[in-house]
N, C-alpha and C positions, 0 to 999 in steps of 0.2 A: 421319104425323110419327113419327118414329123416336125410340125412350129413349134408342139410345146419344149418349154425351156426347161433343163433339167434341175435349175439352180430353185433355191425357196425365193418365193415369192414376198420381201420384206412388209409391205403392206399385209399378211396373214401372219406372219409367222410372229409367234411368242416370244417379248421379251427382249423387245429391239425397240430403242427409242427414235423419235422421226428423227430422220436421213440416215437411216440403218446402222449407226451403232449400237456399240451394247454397252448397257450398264452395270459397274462396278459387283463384280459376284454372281452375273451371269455367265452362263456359259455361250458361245456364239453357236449359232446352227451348224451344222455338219454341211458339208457341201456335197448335190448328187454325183452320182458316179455316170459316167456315158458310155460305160462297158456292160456288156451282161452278166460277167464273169472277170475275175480278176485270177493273175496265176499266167502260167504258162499254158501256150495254144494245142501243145500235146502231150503225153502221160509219156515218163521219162521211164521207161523199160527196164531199159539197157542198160548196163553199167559200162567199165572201160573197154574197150574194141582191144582185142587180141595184141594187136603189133604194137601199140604204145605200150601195153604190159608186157612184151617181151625184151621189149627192147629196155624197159626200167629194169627188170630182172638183170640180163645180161650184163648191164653197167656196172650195177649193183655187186655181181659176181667178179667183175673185172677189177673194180677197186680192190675187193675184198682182197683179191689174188696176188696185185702188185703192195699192198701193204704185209700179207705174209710172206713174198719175196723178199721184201725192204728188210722185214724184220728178221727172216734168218741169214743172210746177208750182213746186215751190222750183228750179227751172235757171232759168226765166224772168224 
């Protein structure tokens, strides 16, 4: 583990007044990041797994099915 600190150091950094605010039409400093990398930890391949797509199809078909019951049923 490393001591250095990831944040800027207000005594260096540009454009900060003493006791580290900023003045009026400044921008403030960006603050370090403590990851190497930002994003998700693995590359997303895959799309949706089989059985949750079957199983949305199926419903899908089964609505369909009981509102073209429904509706020839009230035709009769």
């Amino acid at each position: 583990m490393s001591s250095h600190s990831p944040d800027p150091d207000p005594s260096t950094t540009p454009g900060l007044e003493p006791g580290g605010s900023v003045p009026p039409g400044e921008t403030p400093p960006a603050e370090a990041s403590t990851a190497s990398e930002a994003g998700p930890h693995r590359s997303l391949k895959r799309g949706w797994s089989k059985g949750p797509l079957v199983i949305i199809v199926l419903l899908a078909v089964l609505v369909a099915l009981f509102f073209l019951a429904y509706g020839i049923v009230l035709a009769l």
